[in-house]
C-alpha positions as CSV (number, residue, x, y, z in Angstrom):
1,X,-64.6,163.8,54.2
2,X,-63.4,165.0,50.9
3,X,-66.1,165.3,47.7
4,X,-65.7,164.2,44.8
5,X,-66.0,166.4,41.7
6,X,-66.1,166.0,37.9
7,X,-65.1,168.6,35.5
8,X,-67.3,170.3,33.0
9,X,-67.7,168.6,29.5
10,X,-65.2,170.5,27.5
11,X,-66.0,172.5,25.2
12,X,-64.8,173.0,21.4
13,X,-61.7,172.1,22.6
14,X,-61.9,168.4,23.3
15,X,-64.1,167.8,20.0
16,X,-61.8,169.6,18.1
17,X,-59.3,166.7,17.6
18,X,-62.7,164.2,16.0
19,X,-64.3,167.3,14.3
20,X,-60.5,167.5,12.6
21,X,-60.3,164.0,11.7
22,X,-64.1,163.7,10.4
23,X,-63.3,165.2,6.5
24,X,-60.1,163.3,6.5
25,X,-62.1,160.1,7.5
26,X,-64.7,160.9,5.1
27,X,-62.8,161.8,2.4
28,X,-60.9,158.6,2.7
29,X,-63.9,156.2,3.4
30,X,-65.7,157.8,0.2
31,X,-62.2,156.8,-2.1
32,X,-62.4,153.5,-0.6
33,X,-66.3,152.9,-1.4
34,X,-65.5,153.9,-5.1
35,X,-62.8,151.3,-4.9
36,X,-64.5,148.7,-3.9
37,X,-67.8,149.2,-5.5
38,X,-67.7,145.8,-6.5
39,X,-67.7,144.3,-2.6
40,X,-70.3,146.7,-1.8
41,X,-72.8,146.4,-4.5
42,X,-72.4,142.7,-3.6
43,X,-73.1,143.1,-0.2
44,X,-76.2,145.2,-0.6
45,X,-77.9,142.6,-2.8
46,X,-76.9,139.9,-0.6
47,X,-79.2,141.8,1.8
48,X,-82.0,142.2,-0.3
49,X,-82.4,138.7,-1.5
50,X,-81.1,136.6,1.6
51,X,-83.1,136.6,4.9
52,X,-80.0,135.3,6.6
53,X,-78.9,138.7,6.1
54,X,-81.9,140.9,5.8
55,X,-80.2,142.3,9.4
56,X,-77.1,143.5,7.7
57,X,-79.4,146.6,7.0
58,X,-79.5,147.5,10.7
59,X,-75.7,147.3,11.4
60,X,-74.4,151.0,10.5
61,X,-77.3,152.2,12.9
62,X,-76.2,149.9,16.0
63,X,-72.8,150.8,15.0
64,X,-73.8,154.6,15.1
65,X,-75.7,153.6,18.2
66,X,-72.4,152.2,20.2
67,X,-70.3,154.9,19.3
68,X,-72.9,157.2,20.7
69,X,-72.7,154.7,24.0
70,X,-69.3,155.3,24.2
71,X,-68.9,159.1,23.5
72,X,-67.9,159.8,27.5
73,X,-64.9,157.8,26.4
74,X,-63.8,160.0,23.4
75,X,-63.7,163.7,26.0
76,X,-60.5,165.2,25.8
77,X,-58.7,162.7,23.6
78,X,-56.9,163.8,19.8
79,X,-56.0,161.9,16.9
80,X,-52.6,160.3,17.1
81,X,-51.4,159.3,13.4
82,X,-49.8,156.7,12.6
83,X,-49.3,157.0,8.7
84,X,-46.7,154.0,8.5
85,X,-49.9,151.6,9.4
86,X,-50.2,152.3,6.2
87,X,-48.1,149.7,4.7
88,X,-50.6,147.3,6.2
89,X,-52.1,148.0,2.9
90,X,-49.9,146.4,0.9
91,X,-50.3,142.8,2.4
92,X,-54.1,143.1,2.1
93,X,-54.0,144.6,-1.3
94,X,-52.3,141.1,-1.7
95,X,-54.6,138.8,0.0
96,X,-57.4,140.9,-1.9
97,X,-56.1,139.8,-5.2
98,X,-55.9,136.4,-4.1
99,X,-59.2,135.9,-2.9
100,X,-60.5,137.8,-6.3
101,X,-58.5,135.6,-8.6
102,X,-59.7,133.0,-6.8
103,X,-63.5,134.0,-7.3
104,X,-64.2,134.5,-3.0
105,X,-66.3,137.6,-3.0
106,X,-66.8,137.1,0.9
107,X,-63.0,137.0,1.3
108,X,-62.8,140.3,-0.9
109,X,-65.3,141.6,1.1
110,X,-63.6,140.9,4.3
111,X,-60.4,142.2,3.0
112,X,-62.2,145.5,2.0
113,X,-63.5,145.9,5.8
114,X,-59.9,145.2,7.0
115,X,-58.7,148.4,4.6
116,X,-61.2,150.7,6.1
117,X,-60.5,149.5,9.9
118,X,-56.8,150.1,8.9
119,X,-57.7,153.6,7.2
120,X,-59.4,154.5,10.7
121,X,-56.7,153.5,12.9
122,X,-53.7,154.9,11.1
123,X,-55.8,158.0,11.3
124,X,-56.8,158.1,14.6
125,X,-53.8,156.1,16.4
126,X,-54.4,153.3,18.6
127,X,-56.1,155.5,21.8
128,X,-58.9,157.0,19.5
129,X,-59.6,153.5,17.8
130,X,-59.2,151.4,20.9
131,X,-62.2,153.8,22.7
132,X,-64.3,153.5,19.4
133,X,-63.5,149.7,18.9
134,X,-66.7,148.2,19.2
135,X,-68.6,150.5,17.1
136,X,-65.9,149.9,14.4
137,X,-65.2,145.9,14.9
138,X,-68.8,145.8,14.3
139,X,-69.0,146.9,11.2
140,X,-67.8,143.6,10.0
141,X,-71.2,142.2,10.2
142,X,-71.8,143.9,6.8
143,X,-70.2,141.0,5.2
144,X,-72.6,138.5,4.0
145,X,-69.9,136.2,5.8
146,X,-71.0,132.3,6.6
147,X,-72.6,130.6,3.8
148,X,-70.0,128.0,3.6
149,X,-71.3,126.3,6.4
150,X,-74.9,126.0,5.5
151,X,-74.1,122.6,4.5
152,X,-72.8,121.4,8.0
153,X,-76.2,123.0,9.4
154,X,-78.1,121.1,7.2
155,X,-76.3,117.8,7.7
156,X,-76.7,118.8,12.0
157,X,-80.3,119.5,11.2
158,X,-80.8,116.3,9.4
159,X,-79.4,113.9,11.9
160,X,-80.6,115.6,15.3
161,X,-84.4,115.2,14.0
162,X,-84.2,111.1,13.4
163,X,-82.6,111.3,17.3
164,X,-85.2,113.4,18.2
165,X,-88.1,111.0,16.6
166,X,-86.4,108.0,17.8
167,X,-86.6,109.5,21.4
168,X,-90.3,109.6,21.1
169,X,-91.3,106.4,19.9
170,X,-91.8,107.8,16.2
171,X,-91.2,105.4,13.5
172,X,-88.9,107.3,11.0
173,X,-86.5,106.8,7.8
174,X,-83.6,108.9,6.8
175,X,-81.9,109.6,3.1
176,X,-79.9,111.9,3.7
177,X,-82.0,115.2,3.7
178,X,-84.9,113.3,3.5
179,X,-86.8,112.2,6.9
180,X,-89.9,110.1,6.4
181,X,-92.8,109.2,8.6
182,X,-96.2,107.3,8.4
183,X,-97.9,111.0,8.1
184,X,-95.7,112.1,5.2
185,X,-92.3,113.2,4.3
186,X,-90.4,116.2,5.3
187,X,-87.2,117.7,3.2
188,X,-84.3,119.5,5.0
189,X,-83.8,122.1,2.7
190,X,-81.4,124.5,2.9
191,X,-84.0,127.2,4.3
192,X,-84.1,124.4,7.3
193,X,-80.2,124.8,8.2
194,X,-80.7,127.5,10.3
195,X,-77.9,130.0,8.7
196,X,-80.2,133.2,9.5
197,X,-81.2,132.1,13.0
198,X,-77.0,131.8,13.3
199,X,-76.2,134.6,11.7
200,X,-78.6,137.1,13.4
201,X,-78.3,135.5,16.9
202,X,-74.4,136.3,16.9
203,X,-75.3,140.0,15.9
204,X,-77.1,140.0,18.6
205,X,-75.2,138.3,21.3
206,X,-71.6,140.7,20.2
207,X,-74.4,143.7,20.3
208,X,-75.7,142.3,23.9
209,X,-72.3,141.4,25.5
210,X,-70.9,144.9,24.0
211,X,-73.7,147.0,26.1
212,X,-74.0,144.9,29.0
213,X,-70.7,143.5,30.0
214,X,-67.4,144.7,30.6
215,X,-65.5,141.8,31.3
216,X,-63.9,140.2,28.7
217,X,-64.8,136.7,29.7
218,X,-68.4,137.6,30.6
219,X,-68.8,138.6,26.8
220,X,-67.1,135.8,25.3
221,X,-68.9,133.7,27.7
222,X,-72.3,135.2,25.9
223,X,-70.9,135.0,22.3
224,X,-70.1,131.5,23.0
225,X,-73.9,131.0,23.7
226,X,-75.4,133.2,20.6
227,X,-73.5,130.6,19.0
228,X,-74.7,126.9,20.3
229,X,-78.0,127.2,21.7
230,X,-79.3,129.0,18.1
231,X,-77.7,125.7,16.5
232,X,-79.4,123.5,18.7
233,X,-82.5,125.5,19.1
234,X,-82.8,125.3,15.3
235,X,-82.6,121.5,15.7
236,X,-85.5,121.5,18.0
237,X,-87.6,123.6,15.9
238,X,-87.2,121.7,12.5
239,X,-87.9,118.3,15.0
240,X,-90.9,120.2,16.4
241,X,-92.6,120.6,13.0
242,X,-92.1,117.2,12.2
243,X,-93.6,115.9,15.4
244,X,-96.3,118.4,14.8
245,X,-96.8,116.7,11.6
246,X,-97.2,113.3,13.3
247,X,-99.8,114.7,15.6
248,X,-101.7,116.7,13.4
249,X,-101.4,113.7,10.5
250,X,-100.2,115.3,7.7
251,X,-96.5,116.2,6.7
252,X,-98.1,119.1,4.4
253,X,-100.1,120.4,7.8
254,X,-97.3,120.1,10.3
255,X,-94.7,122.2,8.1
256,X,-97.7,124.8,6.5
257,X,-96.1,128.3,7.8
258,X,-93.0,126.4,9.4
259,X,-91.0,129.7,8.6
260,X,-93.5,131.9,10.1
261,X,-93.4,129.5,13.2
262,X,-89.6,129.4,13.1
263,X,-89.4,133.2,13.6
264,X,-91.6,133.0,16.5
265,X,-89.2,130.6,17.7
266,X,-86.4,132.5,17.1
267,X,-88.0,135.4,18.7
268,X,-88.3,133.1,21.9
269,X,-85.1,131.8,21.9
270,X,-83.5,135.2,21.7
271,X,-85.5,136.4,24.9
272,X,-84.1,133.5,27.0
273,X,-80.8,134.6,26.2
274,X,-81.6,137.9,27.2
275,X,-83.0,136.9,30.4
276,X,-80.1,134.5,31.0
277,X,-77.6,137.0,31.1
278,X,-79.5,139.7,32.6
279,X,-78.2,138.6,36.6
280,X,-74.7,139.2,35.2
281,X,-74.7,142.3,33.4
282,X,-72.1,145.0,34.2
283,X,-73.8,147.8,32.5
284,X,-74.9,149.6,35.8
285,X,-72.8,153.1,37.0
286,X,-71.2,152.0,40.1
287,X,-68.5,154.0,42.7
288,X,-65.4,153.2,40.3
289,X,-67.5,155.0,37.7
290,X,-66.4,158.3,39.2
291,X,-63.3,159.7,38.9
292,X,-62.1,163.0,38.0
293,X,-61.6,163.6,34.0
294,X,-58.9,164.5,32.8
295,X,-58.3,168.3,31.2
296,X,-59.3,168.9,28.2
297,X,-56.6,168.7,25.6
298,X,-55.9,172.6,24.4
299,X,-56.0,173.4,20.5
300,X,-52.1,173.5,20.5
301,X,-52.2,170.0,21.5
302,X,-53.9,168.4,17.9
303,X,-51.9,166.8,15.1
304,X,-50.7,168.5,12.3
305,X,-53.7,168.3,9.5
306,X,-50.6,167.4,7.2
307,X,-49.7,164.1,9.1
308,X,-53.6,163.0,9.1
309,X,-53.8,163.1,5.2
310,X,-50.6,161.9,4.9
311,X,-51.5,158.4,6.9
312,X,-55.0,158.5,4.8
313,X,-53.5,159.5,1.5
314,X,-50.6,156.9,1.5
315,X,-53.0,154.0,2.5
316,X,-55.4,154.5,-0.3
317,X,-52.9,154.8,-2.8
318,X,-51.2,151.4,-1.9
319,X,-54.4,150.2,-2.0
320,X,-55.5,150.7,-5.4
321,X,-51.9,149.0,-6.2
322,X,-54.3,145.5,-6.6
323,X,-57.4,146.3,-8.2
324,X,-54.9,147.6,-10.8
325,X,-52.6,144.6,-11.3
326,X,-56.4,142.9,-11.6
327,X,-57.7,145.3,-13.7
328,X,-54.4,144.2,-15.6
329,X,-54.7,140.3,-16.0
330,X,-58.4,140.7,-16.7
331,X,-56.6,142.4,-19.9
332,X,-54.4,140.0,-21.0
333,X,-57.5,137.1,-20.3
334,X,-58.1,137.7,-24.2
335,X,-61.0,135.6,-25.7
336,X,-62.8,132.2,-25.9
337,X,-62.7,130.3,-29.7
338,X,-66.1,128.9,-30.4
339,X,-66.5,125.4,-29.9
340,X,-68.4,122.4,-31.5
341,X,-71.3,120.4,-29.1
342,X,-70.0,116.8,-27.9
343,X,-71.3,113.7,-29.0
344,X,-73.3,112.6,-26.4
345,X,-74.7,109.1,-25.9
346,X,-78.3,108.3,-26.2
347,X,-79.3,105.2,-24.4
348,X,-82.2,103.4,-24.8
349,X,-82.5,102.6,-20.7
350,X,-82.4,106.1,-20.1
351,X,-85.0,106.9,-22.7
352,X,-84.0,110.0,-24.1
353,X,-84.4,111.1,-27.8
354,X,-82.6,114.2,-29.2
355,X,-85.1,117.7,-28.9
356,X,-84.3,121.3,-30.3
357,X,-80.9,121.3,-31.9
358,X,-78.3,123.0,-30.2
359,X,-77.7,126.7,-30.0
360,X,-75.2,128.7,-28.9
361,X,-75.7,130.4,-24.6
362,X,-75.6,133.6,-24.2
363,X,-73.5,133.8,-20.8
364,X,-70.7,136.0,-21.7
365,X,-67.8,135.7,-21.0
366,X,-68.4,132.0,-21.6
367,X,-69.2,130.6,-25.0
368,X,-70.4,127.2,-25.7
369,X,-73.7,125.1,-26.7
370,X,-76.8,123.9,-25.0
371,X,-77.9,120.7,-26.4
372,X,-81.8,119.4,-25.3
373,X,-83.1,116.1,-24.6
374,X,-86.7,114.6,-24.2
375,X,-87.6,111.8,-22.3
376,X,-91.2,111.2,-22.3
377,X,-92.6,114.1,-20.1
378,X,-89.7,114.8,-18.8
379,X,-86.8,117.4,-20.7
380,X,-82.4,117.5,-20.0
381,X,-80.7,120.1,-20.7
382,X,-76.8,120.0,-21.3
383,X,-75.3,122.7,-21.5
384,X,-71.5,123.0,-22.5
385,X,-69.5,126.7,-22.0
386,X,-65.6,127.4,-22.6
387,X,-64.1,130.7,-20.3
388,X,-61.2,132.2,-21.4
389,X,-58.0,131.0,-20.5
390,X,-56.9,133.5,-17.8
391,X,-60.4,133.5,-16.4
392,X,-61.0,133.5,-12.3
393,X,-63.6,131.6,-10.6
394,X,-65.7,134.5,-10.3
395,X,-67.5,134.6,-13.9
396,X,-67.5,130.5,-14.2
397,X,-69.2,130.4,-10.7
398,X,-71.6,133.1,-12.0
399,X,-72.7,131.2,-15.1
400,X,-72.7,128.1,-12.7
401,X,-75.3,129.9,-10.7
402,X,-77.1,131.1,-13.1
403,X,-77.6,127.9,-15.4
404,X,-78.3,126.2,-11.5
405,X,-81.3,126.1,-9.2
406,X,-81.5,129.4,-7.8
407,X,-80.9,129.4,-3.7
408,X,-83.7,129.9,-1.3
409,X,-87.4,129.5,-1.4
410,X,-88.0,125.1,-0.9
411,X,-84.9,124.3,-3.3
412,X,-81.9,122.9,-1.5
413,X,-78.5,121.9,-2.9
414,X,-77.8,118.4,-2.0
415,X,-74.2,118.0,-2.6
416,X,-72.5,115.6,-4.9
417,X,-74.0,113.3,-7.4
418,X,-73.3,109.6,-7.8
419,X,-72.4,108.0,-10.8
420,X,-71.9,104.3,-11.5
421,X,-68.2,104.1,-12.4
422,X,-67.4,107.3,-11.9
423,X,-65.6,110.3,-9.6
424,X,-67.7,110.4,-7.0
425,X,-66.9,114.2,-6.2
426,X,-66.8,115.3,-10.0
427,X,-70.5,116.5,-10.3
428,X,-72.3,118.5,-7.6
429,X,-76.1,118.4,-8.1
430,X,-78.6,121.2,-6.8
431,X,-82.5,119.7,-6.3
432,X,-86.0,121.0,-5.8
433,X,-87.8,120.2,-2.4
434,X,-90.5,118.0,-4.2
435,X,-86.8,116.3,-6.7
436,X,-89.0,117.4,-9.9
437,X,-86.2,119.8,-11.1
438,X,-82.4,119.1,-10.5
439,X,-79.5,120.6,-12.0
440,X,-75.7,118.6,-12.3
441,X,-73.2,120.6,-12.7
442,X,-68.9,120.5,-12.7
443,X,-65.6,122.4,-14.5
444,X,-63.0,121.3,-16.1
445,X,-59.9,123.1,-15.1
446,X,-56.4,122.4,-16.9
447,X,-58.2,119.8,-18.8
448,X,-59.1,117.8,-15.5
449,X,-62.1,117.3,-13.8
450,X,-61.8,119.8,-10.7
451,X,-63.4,118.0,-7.4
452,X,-63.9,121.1,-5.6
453,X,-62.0,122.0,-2.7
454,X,-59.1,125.4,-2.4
455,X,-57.0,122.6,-4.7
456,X,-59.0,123.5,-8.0
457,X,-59.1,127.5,-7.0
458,X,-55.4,127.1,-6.9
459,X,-55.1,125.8,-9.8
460,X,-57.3,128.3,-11.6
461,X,-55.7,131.0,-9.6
462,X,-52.3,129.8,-11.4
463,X,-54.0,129.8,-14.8
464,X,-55.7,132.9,-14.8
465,X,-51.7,135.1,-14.1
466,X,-49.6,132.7,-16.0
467,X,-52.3,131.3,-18.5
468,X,-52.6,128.2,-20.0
469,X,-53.3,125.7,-23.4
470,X,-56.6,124.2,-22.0
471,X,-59.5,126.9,-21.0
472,X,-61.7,125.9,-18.1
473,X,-65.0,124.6,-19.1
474,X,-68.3,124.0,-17.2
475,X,-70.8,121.4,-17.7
476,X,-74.7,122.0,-16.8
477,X,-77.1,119.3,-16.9
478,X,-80.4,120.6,-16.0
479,X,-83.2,118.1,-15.6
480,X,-86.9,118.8,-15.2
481,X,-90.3,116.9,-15.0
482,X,-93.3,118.6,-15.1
483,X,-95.4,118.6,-11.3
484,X,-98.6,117.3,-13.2
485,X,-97.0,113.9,-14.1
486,X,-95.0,113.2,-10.5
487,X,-97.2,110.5,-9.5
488,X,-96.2,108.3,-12.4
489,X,-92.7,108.3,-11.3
490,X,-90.1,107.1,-8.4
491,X,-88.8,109.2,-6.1
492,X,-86.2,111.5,-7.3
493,X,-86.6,111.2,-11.1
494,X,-84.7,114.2,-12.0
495,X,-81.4,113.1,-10.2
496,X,-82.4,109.5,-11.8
497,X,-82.4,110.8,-14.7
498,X,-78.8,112.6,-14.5
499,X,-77.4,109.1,-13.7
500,X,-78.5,107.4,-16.1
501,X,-77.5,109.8,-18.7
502,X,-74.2,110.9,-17.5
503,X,-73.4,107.0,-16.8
504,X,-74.0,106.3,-20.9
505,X,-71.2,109.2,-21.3
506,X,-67.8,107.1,-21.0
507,X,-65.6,109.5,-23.5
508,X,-67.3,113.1,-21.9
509,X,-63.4,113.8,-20.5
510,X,-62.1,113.1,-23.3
511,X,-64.1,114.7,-25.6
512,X,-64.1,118.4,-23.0
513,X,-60.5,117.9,-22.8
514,X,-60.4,118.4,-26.8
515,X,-62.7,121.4,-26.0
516,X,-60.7,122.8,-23.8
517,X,-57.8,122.9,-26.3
518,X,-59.9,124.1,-29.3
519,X,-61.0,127.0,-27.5
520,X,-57.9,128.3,-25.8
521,X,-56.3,128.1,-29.2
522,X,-52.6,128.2,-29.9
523,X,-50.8,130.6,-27.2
């Protein structure tokens, strides 16, 4: 009977090869930051001011924290570079300047992460980056990524509660995001969708499956499951608090706290999981978890410092190649001219009579007017800006934002607004929880109404590099009624109000079309 031994942990020797890397990584990963400042500063307020991402703040530590699980793997292995990886950069630097001209800070963000996973492995070579993958890969939950399907949450949401009520005898009626019952109503707002729940339980389950298992299918298996049981979870908690309003009597009762109760859920749901996949976990040292290490590689055996800065240098300097052809076309973007108000139509169904005259917005780069309306209590707000005409998406969906209901809290976008006779995709309206306070809101791009959709970002995309004769202009209706004098009116009266006034508006594309051409000026 023969024993087994294991070798010493080496010494300087087989941490020479990382400690050699570390100041080329370092000094590559700072250039990078500076480069993309933009992404990052993004990122960081995403975090602050969304609790679907509050967790992003925890990432580099688990990060730091699986790399440290995984340090037996890293004894005795060296750098191999690999500076031709750095060409990678020069596709990326592309798809960056798509998704900036096209006003996608997530896919700029995304791009960015892919850089700096490329600047790691064309430093370390593919043994080095392979054994510090997970830590690495992981880092990609930084990226506030996932909004976009908030509103396929919310629709999910919406429809599993009726199916829920129905199940238990509870009389119920649905409009869209609205769920009634003989105790009150309840609003599916966007808070309700369940994007943090999502988002945090698949940090989780790639954390848990990453530290527990080590087969591939085991892991997917639990990723799969971070992914649908938070979804339908979700839909069990929203149906719970309206059940709980049923029983308790009240709608205001039953969702008081509902947050507070939903992160309780959360908490719950997240244990299950755990407990799940505890009777298959992989984690524990077994007999094939012995086996003699290898030799420490000797000093003579590291890369040349010359070849690691090489594969770090070239790579950053291909990648500034497209922040500077967009530093560029934001250049030749040249001005806005200043426009007049259009003529809108007052009708007397809709009640409105003209209020302060209008005045100029201060959202650079945009210039235009903001024109306001009374109707008894209530006040409208149009607001008309022109963008240059080689402007991305990125500052009109700024001033769209800004001159919008702000996200979170109880407001909720509710998608598109119907008009009588009109596109029914041209306006997208954003509304309040208690629909005292909604905002309408669309662009003009080319001198045609753009419906939303990768069609109209293309189009702008084209504009902003080859330029055009029309400038893009965005349209904000913003429509209030003060919470004091609700009872006197129907339900929704701000989005009432938008329709009737933008149905009295039969020449508006005409008229922004003329707009558009006055403030783009001759070319």
């Amino acid at each position: 009977m023969t024993a087994r031994t294991l070798t010493a942990w080496p010494k300087a020797g087989a941490w020479q090869g990382l400690a050699q890397v570390a100041p080329v990584l370092l000094a590559g990963t700072v250039l990078l930051l500076a480069v993309f400042w933009k992404e990052g500063s993004t990122a960081v307020q995403v975090w602050s001011v969304s609790t679907a991402y509050s967790h992003c703040f925890f990432v580099l530590p688990i990060a730091a924290y699986i790399a440290w699980d995984r340090r037996d793997r890293l004894r005795g292995m060296r750098a191999e570079p690999l500076p031709w990886l750095a060409l990678g950069a020069i596709p990326l630097g592309f798809a960056w300047l798509a998704a900036e001209r096209l006003g996608i800070m997530e896919g700029r963000q995304l791009v960015a992460m892919t850089i700096l996973q490329l600047l790691f492995l064309a430093v370390l070579g593919w043994r080095l980056w392979w054994a510090l993958s997970a830590a690495l890969l992981y880092l990609y939950f930084l990226v506030p990524f996932g909004a976009f399907v908030t509103p396929w949450l919310q629709h999910f949401t919406a429809q599993f509660i009726p199916v829920g009520l129905n199940l238990l005898g509870i009389p119920n009626y649905v409009d869209n995001f609205l769920i009634e019952i003989p105790e009150g109503r309840f609003y599916v707002a966007e808070a309700c969708a369940g994007l943090r729940f999502l988002i945090a339980a698949i940090a989780f389950g790639v954390l848990y499956s990453v530290l527990i298992y080590r087969s591939p299918w085991r892991r997917a298996g639990f990723m799969l499951a971070s992914v649908i049981i938070p979804i339908i979870a979700n839909g069990i908690r929203a149906l719970g608090i309206v059940v709980l309003g049923h029983i308790l009597g009240s709608a205001q009762a039953g969702a008081a706290d509902h947050i507070i109760y939903g992160w309780l859920f959360f908490s719950v749901v997240i244990l299950l999981l755990i407990l799940a996949g505890m009777p298959f976990r992989e984690d524990l040292p077994g007999p094939a978890a012995i086996r003699t290490r290898e030799p420490a590689a000797g000093p003579s055996a590291l890369p040349p410092m010359r070849s690691l800065w090489v594969a770090a240098g070239l790579l950053c300097a291909l990648t500034l190649l497209a922040p500077a052809m967009a530093l560029g076309l934001d250049r030749q973007a040249g001005s806005v001219r200043e426009t007049a108000a259009p003529r809108f139509v007052v009708t007397t169904p809709c009640g409105l009579t003209p209020g302060i005259i209008p005045a100029a917005a201060s959202l650079a780069p945009g210039r235009g007017t903001t024109t306001t309306y009374s109707c008894g209590p209530m006040t409208l707000a149009v607001t008309v800006l022109a963008f240059p005409p080689r402007s991305t998406q990125g500052p009109i969906q700024a001033a769209r934002h800004a001159l919008g209901v702000e996200s979170g809290g109880g407001e909720v976008e509710s998608g598109t607004l119907h008009i009588p006779n009109g596109d029914p995709a041209a306006w997208r309206i954003v509304e309040s929880e208690d629909t005292l306070h909604a905002t309408a809101s669309t662009i003009w791009v080319g001198g045609d109404v753009a419906r939303g959709g990768i069609g109209a970002r293309l189009r702008q995309l084209r504009d902003s590099i080859l330029g055009s004769s029309l400038a893009p202009v965005l349209v904000v209706l913003d429509a209030r009624l003060p919470r004091e004098r609700a009872e006197h009116f129907q339900r929704q009266p701000a989005r009432a109000l938008l329709q009737n006034f933008l149905a009295a508006q039969f020449d508006l594309s005409a008229q922004i079309r003329q707009i558009a051409a006055e403030a783009a000026g001759p070319r």
